[in-house]
DRENDOBA-972772 format. One record per residue (C-alpha): residue number from 1; residue in three letters; x, y, z. Coordinates in steps of 0.02 Angstrom, whole numbers. Layout:
// DRENDOBA-972772
figu_milum_px_py_pz
NUM_ALA_X_Y_Z
...
// end
This chain:
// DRENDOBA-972772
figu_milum_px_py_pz
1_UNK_4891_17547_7910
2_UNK_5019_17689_7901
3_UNK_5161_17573_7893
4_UNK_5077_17470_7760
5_UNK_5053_17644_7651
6_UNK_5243_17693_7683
7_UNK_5294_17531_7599
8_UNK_5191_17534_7455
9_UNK_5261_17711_7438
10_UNK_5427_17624_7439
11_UNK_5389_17500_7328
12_UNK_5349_17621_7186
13_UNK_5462_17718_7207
14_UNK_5610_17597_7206
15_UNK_5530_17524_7038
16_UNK_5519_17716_6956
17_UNK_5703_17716_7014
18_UNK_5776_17545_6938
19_UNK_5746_17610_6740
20_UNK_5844_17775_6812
21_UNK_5972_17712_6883
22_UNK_6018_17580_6721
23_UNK_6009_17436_6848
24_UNK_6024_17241_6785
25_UNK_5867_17171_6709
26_UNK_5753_17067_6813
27_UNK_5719_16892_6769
28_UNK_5586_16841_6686
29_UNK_5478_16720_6797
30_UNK_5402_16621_6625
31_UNK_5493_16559_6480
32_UNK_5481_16715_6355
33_UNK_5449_16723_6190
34_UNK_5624_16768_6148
35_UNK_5689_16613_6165
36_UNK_5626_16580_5995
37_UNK_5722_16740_5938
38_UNK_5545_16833_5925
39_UNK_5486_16939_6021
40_UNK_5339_17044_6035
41_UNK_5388_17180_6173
42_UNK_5553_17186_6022
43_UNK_5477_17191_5871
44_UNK_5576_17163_5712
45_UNK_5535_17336_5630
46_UNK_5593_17423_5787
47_UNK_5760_17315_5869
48_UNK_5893_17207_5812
49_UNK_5905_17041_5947
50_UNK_6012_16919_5973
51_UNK_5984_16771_6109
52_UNK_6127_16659_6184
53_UNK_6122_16542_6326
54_UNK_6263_16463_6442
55_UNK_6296_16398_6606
56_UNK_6307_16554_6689
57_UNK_6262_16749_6646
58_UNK_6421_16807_6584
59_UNK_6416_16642_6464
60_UNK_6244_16693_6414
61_UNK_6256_16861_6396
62_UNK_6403_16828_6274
63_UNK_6338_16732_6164
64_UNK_6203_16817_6163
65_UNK_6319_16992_6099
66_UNK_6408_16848_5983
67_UNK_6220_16798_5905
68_UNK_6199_16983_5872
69_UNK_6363_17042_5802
70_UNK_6353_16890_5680
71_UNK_6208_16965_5574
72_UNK_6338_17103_5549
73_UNK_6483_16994_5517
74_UNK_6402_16869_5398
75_UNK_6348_17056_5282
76_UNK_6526_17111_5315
77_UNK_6632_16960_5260
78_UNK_6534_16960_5094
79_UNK_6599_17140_5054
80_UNK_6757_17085_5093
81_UNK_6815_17014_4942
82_UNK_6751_17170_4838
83_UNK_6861_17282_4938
84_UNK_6999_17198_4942
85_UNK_6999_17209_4716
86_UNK_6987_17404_4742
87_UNK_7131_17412_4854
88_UNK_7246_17331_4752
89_UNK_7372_17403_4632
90_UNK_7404_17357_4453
91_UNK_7587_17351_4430
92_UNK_7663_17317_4246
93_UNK_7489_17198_4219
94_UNK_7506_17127_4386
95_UNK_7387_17126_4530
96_UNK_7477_17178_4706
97_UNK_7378_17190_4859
98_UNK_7437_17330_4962
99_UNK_7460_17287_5142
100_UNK_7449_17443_5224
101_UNK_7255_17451_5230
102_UNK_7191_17326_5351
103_UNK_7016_17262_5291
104_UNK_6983_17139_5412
105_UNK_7046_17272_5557
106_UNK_6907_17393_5484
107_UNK_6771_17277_5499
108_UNK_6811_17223_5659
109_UNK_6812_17410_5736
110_UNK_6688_17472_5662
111_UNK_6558_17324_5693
112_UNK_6606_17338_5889
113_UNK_6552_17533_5875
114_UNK_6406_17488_5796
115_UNK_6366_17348_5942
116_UNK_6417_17481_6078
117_UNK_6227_17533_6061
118_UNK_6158_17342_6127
119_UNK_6089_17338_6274
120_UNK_6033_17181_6381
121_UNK_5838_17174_6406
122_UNK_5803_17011_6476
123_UNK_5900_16870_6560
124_UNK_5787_16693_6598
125_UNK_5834_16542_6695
126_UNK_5775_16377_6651
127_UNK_5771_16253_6784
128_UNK_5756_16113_6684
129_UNK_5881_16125_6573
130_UNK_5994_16208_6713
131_UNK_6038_16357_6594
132_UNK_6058_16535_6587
133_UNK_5968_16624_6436
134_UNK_6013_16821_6394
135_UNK_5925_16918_6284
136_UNK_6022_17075_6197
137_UNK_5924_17201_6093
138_UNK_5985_17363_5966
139_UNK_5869_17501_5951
140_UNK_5861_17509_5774
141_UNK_5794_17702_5754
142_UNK_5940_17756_5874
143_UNK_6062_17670_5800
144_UNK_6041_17724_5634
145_UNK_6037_17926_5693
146_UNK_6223_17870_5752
147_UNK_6290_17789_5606
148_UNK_6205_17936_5458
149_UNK_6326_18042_5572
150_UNK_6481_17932_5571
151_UNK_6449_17930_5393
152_UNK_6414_18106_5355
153_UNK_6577_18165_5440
154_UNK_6677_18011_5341
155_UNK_6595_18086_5187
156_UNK_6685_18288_5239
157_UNK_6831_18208_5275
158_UNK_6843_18115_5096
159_UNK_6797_18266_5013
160_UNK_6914_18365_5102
161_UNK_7072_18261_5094
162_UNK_7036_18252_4894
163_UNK_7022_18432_4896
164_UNK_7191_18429_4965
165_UNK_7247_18316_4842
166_UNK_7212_18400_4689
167_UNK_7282_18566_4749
168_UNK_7424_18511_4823
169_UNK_7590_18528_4703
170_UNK_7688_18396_4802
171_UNK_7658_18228_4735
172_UNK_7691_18143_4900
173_UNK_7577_18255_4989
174_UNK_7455_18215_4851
175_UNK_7464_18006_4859
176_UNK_7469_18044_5055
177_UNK_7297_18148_5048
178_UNK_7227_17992_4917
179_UNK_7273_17858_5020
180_UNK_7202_17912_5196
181_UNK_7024_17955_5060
182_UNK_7038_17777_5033
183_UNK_7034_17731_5210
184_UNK_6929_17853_5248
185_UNK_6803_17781_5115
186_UNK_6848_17590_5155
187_UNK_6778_17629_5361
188_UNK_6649_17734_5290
189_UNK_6587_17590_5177
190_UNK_6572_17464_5336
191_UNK_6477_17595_5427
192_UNK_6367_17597_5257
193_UNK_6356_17403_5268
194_UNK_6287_17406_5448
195_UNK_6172_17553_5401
196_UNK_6077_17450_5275
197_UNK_6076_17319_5402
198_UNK_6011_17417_5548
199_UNK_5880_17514_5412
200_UNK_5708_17412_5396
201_UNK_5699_17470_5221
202_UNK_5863_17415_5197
203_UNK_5963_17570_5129
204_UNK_6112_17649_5133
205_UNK_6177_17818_5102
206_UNK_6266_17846_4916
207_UNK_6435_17890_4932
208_UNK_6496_18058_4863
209_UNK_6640_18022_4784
210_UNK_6701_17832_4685
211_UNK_6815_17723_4774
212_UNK_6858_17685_4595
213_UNK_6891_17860_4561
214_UNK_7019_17882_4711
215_UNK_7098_17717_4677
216_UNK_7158_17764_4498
217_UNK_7211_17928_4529
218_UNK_7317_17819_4643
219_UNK_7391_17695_4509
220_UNK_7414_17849_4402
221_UNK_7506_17933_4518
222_UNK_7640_17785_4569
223_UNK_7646_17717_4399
224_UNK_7666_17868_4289
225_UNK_7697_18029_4413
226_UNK_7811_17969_4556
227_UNK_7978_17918_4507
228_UNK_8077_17812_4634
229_UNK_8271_17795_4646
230_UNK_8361_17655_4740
231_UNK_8552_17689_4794
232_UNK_8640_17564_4912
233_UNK_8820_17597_4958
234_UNK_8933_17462_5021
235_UNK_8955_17260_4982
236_UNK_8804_17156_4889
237_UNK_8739_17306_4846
238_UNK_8668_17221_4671
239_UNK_8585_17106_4777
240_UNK_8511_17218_4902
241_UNK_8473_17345_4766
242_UNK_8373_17221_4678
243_UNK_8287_17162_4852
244_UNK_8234_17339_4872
245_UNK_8172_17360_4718
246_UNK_8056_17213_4697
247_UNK_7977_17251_4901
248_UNK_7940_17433_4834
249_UNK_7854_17363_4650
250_UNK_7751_17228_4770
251_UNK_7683_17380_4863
252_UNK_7631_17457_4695
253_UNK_7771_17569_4658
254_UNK_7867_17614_4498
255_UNK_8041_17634_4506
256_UNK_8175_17698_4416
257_UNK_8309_17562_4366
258_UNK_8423_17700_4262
259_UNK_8357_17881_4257
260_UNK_8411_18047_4290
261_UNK_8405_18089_4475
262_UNK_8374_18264_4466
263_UNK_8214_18188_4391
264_UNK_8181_18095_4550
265_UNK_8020_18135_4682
266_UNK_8090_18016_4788
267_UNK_8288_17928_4821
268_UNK_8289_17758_4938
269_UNK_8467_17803_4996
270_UNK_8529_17655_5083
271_UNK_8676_17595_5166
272_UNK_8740_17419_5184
273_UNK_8921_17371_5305
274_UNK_8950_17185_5362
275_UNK_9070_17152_5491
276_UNK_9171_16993_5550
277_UNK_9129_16930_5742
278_UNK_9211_16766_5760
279_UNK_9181_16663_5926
280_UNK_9268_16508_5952
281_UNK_9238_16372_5822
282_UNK_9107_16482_5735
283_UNK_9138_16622_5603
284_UNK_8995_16765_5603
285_UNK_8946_16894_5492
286_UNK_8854_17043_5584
287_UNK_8745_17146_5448
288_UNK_8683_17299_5456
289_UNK_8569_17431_5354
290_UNK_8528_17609_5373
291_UNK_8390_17662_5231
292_UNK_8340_17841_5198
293_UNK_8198_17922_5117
294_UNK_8229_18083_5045
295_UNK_8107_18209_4965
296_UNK_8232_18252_4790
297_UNK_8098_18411_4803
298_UNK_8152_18496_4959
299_UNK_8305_18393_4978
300_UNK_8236_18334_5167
301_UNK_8247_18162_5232
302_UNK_8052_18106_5286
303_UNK_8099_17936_5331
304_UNK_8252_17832_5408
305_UNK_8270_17670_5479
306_UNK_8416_17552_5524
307_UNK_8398_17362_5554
308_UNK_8537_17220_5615
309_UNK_8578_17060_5637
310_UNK_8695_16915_5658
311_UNK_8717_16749_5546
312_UNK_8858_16614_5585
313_UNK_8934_16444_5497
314_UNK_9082_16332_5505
315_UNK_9177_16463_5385
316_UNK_9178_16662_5327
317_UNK_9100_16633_5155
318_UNK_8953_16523_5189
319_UNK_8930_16641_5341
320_UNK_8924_16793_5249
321_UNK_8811_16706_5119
322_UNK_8690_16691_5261
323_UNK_8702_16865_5307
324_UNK_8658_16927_5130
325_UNK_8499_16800_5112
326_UNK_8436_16856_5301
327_UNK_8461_17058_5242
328_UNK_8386_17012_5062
329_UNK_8222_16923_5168
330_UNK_8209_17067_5292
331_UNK_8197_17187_5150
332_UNK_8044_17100_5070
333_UNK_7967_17080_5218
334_UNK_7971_17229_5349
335_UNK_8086_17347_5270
336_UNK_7962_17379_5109
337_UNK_7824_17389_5213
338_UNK_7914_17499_5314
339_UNK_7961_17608_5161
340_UNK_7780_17603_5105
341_UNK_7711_17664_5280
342_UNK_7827_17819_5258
343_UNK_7784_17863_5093
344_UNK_7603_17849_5137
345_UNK_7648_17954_5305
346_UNK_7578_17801_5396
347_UNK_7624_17764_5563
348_UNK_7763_17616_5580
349_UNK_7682_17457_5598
// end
């Protein structure tokens, strides 16, 4: 009899323990009710589920995480579209899209923070069908207490970063400060979408400021306030010039094609050199360009890059051609973006 009462002792004690110590769900002995994606110990008003099934756990409990993060995704997409319009820029009647804020990257992050809160609650076996089901739940209550503060510190940030804005008397400091308000407001907007998701009544939290609002103070400032310059020393510089000119206009800049530079908030002060290096048979043309950035305010260089290559043909000319076509592509492909990412202070992508 004493034995019999120490393991009974044991027994509840281990199951007080397993909740305590986070420890893998057991399985259920019955088919549950979640199967059907109801379920009554998860009620709808209370948890988000999602239900997968596979040949073994990890299959099941995957899909089961995929079921779930689809009801985000499906919400998410549908935004998509509508803010991708607000971060475009209207250049001379002309719709560019900017490619230095990464919508689809946004959505992706923040939907995995919102899914870092799922937990799995159930895993069943059915014998019959020789399959593994998994069962994944979000508490909807404690979810929601995570994203209002995600969003409420998005919302200081916006407000802050405008603040500097508008008091700042350096106009690259300024579209610097407007552009990370935009991001700011684009992530804050995807935490918004899974909010109303998450919130049984379906609501959001109204954002303090307009995305509209930042995004044409924006346009204002790079079609009518920030005046670009473009200087290239050395051979083709008409072509390279003009390469230059039409990345940084994609990207939703204005620039100067005659003005005077002591007018200037910013000079693109570039450098082009192209060198022979024959081999046997072949004649190459090795190009190279070194591109500066300089503040014509405080006279300080805030960006420099330098990119190479190599082009080769039967004879000088058509080799040199080459060259100039490769440089002209590179230039309105990476190098604008690259000129964009330092105006913008971003990091180099």
């Amino acid at each position: 009899m004493k034995q019999l009462r120490k393991k009974i002792v044991y027994f509840f004690l281990i199951m007080c323990l397993i909740p305590l110590l986070n420890l893998s769900p057991a399985f259920s002995a019955s088919k549950p009710d979640w199967i059907e994606g109801k379920s009554r110990k998860y009620p709808d008003d209370m948890y988000l589920i999602g239900v997968g099934f596979g040949d073994t756990r990890k299959a099941a409990e995957d899909e089961a995480y995929a079921a779930l993060s689809r009801i985000f995704q499906a919400d998410i997409q549908s935004k998509t579209k509508e803010w991708e319009k607000y971060v475009q820029t209207d250049v001379k009647g002309k719709s560019q899209s900017t490619r230095d804020i990464q919508i689809d990257q946004l959505t992706s992050v923040a939907t995995n923070k919102v899914l870092e809160d799922v937990t799995i609650a159930d895993v069943w076996i059915s014998e019959s069908e020789k399959l593994t089901y998994a069962l994944v739940v979000m508490d909807r209550q404690h979810s929601m207490v995570s994203l209002n503060e995600k969003i409420a510190n998005a919302d200081r940030d916006i407000m802050e970063l405008q603040k500097q804005a508008s008091e700042s008397t350096d106009k690259i400091e300024t579209v610097r400060a407007l552009r990370s308000a935009m991001k700011t407001f684009l992530n804050r907007e995807v935490y918004n979408t899974d909010l109303r998701i998450i919130n049984p009544a379906g609501k959001g939290i109204a954002p303090p400021v307009s995305l509209v609002t930042i995004k044409q103070k924006i346009q204002d400032l790079l079609s009518k306030q920030i005046h670009i310059g473009v200087q290239v020393d050395g051979p083709h510089k008409s072509e390279i010039r003009s390469s230059i000119i039409e990345g940084l206009t994609k990207e939703g800049f204005s620039v100067e094609e005659k003005g005077d530079p002591a007018k200037l908030d910013i000079l693109v002060r570039s450098n082009v050199e192209f060198e022979n290096a024959d081999l046997p048979q072949w004649k190459f043309v090795r190009w190279d360009i070194t591109v500066d950035l300089v503040n014509q305010k405080s006279d300080k260089v805030f960006g420099s890059f330098n990119r190479h290559g190599r082009e080769g043909h039967l004879n000088f000319k058509e080799a040199e051609a080459k060259a100039v076509r490769e440089l002209q592509k590179e230039i309105s492909g990476g190098l604008s973006q690259m000129l964009v990412s330092f105006i913008y202070g971003a990091e180099e992508k």
